[in-house]
N, CA and C atoms as an extended XYZ file, in Angstrom:
429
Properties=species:S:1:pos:R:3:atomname:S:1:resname:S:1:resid:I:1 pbc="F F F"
N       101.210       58.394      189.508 N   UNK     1
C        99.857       58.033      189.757 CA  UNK     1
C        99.704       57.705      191.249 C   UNK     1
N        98.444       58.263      191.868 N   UNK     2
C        98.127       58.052      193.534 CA  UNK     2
C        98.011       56.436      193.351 C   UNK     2
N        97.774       56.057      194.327 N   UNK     3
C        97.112       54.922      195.224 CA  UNK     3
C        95.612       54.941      194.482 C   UNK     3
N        94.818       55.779      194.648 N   UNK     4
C        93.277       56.360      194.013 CA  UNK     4
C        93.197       56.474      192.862 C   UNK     4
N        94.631       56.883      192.134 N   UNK     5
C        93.994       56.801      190.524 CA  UNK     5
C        94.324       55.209      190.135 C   UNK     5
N        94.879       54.605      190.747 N   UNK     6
C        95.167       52.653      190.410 CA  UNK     6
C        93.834       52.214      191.060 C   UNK     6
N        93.472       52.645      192.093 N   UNK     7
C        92.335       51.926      192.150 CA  UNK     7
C        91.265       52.604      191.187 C   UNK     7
N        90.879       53.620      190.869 N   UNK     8
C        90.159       53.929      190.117 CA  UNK     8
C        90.254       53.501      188.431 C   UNK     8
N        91.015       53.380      188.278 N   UNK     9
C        91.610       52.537      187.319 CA  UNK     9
C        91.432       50.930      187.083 C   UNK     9
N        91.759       50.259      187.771 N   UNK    10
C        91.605       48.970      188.616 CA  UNK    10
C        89.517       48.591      188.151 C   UNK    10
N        89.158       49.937      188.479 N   UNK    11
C        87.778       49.287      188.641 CA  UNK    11
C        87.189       49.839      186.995 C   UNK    11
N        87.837       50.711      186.231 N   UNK    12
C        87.411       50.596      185.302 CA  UNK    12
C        87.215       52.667      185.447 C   UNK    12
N        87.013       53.333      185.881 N   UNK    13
C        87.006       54.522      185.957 CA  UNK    13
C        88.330       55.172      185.736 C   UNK    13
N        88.102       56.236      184.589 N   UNK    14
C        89.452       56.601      184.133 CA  UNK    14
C        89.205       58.010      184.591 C   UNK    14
N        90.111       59.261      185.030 N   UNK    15
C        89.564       60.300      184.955 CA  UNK    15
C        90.813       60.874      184.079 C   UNK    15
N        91.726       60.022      183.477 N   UNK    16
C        92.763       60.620      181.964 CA  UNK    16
C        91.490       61.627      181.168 C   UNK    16
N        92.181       62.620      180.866 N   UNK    17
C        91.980       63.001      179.777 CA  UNK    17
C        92.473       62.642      178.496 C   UNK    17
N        91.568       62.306      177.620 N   UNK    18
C        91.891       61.851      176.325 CA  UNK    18
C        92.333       63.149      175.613 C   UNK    18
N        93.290       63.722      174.218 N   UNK    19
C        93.243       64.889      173.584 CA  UNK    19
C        93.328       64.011      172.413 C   UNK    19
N        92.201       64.623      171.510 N   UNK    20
C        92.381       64.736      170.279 CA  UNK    20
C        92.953       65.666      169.335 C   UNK    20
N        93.807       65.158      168.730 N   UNK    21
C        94.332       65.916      168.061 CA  UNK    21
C        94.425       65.673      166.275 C   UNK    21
N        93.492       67.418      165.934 N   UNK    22
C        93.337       67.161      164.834 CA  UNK    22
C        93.977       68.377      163.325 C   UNK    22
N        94.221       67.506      162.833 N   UNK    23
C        95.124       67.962      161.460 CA  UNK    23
C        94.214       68.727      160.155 C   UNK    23
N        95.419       69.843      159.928 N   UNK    24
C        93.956       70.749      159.041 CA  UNK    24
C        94.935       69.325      157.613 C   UNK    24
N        94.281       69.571      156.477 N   UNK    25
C        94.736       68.759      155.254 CA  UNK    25
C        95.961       70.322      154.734 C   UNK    25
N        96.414       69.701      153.857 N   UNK    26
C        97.495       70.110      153.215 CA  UNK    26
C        96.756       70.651      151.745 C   UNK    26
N        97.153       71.509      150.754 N   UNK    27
C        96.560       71.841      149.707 CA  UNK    27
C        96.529       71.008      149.001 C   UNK    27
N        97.340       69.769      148.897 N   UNK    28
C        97.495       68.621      147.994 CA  UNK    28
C        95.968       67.838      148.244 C   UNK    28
N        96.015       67.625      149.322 N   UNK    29
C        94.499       66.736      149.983 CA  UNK    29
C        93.610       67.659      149.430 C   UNK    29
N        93.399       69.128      149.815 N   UNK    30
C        92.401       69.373      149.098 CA  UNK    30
C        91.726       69.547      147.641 C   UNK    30
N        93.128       69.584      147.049 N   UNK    31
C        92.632       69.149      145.409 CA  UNK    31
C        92.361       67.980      145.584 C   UNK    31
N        92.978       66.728      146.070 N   UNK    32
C        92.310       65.493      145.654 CA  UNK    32
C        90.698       65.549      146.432 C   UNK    32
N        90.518       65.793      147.035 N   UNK    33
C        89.272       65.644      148.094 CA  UNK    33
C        88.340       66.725      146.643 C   UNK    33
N        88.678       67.324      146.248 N   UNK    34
C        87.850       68.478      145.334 CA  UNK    34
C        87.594       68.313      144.435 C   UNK    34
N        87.175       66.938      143.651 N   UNK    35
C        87.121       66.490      142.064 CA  UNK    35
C        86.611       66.852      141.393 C   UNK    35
N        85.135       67.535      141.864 N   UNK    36
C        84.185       68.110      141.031 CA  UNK    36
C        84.516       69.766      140.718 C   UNK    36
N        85.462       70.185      141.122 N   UNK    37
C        85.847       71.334      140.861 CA  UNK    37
C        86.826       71.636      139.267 C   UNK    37
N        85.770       71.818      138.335 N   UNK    38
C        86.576       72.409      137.234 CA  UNK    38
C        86.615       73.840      136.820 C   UNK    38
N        88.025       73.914      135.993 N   UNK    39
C        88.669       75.142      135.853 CA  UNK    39
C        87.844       75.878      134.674 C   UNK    39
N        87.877       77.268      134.737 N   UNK    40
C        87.076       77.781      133.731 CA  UNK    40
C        87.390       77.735      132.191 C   UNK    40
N        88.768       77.881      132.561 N   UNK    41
C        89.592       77.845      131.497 CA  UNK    41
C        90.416       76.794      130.872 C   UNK    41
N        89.143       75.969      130.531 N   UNK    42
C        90.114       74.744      130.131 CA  UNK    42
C        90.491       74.175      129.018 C   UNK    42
N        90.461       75.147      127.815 N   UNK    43
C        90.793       75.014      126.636 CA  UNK    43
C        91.723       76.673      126.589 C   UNK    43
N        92.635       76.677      126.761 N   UNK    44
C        93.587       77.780      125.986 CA  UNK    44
C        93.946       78.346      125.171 C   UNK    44
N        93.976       77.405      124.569 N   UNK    45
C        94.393       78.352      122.928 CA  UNK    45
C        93.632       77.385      122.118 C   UNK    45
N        92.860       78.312      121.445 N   UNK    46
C        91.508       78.180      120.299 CA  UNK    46
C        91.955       78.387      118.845 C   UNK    46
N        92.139       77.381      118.277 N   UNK    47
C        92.330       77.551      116.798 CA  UNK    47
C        92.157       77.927      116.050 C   UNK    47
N        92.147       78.895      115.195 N   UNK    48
C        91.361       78.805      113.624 CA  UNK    48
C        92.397       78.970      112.593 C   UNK    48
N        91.741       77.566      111.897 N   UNK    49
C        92.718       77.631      110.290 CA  UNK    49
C        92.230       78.140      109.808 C   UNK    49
N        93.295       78.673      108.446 N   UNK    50
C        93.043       79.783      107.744 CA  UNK    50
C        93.717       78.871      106.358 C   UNK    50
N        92.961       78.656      105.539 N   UNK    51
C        93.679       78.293      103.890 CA  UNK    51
C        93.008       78.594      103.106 C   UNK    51
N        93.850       78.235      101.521 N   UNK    52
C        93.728       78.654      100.314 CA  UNK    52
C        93.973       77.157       99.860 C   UNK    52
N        93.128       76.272       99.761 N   UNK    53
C        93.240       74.885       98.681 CA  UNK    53
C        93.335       75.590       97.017 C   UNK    53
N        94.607       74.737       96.492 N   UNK    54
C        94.327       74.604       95.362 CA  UNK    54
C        93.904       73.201       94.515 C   UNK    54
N        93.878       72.429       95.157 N   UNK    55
C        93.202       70.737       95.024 CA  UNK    55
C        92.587       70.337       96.023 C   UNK    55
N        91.775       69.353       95.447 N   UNK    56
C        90.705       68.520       95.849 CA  UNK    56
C        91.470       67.895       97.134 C   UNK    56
N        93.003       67.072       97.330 N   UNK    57
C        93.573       66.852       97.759 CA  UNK    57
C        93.684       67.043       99.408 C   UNK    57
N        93.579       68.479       99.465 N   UNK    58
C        93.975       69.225      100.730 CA  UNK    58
C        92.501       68.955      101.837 C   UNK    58
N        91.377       68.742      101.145 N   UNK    59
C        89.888       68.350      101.773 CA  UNK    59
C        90.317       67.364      103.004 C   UNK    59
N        90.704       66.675      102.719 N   UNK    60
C        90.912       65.514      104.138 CA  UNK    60
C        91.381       66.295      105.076 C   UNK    60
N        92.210       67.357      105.236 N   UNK    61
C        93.194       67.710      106.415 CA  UNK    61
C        92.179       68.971      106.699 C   UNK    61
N        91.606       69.094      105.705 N   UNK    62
C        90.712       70.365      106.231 CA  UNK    62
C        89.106       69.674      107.109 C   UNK    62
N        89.049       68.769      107.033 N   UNK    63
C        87.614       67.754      107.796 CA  UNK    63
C        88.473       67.233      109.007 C   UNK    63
N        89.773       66.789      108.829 N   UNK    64
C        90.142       66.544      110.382 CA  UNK    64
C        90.485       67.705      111.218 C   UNK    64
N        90.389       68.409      110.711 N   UNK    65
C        90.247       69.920      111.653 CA  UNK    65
C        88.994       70.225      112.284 C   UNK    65
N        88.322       70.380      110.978 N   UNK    66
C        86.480       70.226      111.760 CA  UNK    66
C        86.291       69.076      112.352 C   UNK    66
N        86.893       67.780      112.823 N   UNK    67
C        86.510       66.753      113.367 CA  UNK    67
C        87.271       67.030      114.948 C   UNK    67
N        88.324       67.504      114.512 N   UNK    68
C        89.249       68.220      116.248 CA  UNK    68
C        88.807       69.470      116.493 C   UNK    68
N        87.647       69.932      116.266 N   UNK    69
C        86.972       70.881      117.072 CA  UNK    69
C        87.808       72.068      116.688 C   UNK    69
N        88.263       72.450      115.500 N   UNK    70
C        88.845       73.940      115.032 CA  UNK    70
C        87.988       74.567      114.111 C   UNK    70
N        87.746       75.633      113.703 N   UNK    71
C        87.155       76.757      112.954 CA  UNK    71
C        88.035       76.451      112.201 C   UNK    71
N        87.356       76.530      110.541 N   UNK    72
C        88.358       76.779      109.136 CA  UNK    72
C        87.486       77.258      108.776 C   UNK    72
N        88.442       78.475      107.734 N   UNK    73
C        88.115       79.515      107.412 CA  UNK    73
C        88.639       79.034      105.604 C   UNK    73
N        87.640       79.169      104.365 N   UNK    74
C        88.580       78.520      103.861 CA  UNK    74
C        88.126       79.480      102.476 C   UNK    74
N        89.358       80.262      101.568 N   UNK    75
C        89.373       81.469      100.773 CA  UNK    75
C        89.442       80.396       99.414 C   UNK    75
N        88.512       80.613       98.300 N   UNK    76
C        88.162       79.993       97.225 CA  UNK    76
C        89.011       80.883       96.457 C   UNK    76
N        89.329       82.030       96.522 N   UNK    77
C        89.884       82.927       95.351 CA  UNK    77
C        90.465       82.252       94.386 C   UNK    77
N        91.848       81.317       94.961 N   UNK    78
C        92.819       81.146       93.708 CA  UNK    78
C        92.007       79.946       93.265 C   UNK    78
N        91.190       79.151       93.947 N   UNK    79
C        90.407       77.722       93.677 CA  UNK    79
C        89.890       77.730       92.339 C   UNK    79
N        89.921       76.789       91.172 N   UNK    80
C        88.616       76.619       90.459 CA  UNK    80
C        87.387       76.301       90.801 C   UNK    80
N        86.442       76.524       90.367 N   UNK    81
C        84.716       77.042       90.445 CA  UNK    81
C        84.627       75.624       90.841 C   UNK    81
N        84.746       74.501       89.986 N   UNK    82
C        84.511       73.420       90.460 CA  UNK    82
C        85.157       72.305       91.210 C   UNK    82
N        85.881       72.408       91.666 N   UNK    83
C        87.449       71.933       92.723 CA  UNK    83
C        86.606       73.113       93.945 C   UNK    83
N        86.553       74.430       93.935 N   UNK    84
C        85.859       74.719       95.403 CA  UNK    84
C        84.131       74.261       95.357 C   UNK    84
N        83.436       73.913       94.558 N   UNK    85
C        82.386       73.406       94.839 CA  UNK    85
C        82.288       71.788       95.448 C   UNK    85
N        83.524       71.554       95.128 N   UNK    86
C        83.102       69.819       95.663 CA  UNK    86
C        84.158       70.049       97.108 C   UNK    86
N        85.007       70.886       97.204 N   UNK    87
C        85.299       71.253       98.603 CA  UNK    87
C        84.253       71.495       99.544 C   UNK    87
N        83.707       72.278       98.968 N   UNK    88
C        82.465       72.793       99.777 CA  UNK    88
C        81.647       71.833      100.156 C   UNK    88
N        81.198       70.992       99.062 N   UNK    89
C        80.330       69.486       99.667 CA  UNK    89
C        80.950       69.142      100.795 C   UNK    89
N        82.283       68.223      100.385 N   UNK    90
C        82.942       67.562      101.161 CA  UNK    90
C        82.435       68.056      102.690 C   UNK    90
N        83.420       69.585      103.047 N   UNK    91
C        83.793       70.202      104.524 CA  UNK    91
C        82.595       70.451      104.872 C   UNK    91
N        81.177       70.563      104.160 N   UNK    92
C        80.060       70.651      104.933 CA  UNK    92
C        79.600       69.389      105.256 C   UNK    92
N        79.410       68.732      104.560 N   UNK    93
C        79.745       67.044      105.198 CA  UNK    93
C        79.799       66.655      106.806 C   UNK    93
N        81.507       67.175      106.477 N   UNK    94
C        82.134       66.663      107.789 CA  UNK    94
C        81.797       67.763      108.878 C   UNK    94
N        81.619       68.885      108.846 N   UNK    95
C        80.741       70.419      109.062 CA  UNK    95
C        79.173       69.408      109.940 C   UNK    95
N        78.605       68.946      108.673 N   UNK    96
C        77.222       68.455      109.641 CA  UNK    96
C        77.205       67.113      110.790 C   UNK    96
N        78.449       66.441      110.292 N   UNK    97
C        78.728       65.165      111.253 CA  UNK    97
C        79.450       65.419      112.250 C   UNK    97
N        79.313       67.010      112.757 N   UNK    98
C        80.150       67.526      114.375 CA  UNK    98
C        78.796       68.326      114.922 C   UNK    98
N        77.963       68.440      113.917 N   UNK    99
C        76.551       69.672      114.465 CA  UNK    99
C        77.086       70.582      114.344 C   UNK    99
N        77.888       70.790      113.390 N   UNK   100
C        78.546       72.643      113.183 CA  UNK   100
C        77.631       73.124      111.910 C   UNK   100
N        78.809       74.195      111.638 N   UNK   101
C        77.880       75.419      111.488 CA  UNK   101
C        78.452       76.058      110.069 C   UNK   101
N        78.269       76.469      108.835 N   UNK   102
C        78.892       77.053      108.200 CA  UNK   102
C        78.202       78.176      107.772 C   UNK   102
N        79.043       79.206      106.984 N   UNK   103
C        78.453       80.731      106.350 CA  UNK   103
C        79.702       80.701      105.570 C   UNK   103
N        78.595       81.361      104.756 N   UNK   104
C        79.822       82.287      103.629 CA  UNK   104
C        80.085       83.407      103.933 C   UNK   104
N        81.023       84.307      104.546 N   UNK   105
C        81.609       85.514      104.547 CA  UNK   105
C        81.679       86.344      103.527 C   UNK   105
N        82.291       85.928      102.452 N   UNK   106
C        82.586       86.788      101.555 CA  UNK   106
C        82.015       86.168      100.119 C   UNK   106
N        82.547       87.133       99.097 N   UNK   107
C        82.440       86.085       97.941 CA  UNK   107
C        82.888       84.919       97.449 C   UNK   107
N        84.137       84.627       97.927 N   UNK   108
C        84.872       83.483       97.946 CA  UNK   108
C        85.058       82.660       98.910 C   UNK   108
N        85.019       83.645      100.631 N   UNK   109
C        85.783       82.751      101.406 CA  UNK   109
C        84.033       82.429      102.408 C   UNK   109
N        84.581       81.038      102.887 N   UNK   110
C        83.343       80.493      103.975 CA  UNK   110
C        84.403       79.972      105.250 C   UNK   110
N        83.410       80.097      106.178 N   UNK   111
C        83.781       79.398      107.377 CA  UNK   111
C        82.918       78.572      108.184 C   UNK   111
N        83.618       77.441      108.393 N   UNK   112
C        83.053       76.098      108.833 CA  UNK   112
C        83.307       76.101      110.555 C   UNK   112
N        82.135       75.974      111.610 N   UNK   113
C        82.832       75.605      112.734 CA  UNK   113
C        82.237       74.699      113.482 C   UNK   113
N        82.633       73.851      113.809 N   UNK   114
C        82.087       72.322      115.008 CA  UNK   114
C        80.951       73.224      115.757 C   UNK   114
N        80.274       72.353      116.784 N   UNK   115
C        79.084       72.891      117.498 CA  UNK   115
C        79.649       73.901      118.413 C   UNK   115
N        80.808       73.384      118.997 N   UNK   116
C        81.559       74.612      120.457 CA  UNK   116
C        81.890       76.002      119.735 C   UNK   116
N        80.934       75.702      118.673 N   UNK   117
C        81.498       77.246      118.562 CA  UNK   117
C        79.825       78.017      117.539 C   UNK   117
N        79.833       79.269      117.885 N   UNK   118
C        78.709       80.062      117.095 CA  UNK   118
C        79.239       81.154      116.319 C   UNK   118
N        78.421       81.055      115.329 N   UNK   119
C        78.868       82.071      114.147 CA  UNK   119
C        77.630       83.072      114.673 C   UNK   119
N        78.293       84.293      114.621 N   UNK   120
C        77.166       85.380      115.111 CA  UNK   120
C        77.030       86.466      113.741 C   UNK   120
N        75.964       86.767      113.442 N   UNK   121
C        76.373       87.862      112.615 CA  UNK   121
C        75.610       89.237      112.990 C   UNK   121
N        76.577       90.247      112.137 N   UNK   122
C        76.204       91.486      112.878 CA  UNK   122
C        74.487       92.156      111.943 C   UNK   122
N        73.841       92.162      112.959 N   UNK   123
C        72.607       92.608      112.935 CA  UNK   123
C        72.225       93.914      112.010 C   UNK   123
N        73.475       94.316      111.677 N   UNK   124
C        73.362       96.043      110.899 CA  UNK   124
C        73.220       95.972      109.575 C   UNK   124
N        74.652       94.754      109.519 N   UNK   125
C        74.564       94.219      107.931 CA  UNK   125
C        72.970       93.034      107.010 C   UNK   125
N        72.245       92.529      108.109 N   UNK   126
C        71.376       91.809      108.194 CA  UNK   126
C        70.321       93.138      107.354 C   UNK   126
N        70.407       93.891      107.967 N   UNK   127
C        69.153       94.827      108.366 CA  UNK   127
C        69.306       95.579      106.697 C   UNK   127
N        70.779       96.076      106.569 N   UNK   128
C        71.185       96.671      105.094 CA  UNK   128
C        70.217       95.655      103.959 C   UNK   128
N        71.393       94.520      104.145 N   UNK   129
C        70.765       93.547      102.937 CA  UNK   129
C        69.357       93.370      102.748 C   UNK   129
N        68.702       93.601      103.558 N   UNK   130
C        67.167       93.269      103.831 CA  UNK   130
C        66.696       94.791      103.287 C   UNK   130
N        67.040       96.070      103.006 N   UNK   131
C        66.415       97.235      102.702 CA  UNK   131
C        66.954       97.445      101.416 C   UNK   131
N        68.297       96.961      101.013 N   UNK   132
C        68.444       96.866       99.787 CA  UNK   132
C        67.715       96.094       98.731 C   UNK   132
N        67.422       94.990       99.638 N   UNK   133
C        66.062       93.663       98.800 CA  UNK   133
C        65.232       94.474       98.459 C   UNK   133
N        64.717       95.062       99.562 N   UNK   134
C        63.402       95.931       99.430 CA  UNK   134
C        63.282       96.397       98.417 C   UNK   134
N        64.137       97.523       98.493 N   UNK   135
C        64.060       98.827       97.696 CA  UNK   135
C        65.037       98.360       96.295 C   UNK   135
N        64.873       97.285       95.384 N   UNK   136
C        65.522       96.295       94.596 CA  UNK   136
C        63.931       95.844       94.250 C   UNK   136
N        63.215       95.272       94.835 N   UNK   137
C        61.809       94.530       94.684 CA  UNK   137
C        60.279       95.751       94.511 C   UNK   137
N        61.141       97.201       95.162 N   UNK   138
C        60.230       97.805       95.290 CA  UNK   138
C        60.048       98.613       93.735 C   UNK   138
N        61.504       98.754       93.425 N   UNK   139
C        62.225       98.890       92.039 CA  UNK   139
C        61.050       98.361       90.885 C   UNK   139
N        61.222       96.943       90.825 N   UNK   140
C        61.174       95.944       89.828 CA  UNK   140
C        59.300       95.799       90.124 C   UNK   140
N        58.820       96.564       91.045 N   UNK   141
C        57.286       96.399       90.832 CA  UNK   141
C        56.695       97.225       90.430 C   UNK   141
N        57.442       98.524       90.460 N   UNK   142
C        57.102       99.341       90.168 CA  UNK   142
C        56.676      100.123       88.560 C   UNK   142
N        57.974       99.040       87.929 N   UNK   143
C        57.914       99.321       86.514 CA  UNK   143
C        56.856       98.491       85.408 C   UNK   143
């Protein structure tokens, strides 16, 4: 340092350059700094049970499924008429206390699913059943 930069100094005049020096973050910082960022995919693997009750029994494990947010799918075939009718109460029950959703598929089998999920049906078969009514009603007026 001169003579001139102590006195300049001395009186309060700096002509230092200051450097700032600045740091990019690390990928770690930027996930934490990023909280509101969620993943699309944040359920992986999507359930659906699949059974055959032959007792009244098995109803509880089939409502804590619809209560943990899984699709059951549930086949009456081997069931008695009235053992799957009070199934059916029951799981729609627990079916309406998630805002889900049930249908009958087949003749025997129905499926129950929590709200995160929609039962879609195909528009072709809609359209059949509805021309078979018809022409069934168009039948029966005729005679």
């Amino acid at each position: 340092m001169t003579v001139i930069d102590k006195f300049w100094n001395m009186i309060g005049v700096q002509n230092e350059v200051e450097e700032e020096i600045l740091e990019f973050p690390t990928d770690e910082e930027e996930n934490r700094n990023n909280n509101n960022i969620v993943s699309i995919h944040t359920n992986k693997t999507m359930k659906v049970i699949v059974c055959e009750p032959e007792s009244f029994d098995e109803v509880q494990v089939l409502a804590d499924h619809i209560k943990n947010r899984k699709q059951v799918i549930i086949n009456f075939e081997k069931t008695a008429p009235e053992v799957s009718q009070r199934i059916i109460d029951f799981i729609s029950g627990a079916t309406y206390s998630v805002e889900g959703k049930s249908q009958q598929v087949g003749k025997s089998i129905f499926i129950f699913t929590p709200s995160n999920f929609e039962i879609a049906t195909d528009h072709r078969s809609l359209m059949q059943k509805h021309k078979i009514n018809t022409r069934v009603f168009e039948v029966k007026n005729s005679e």
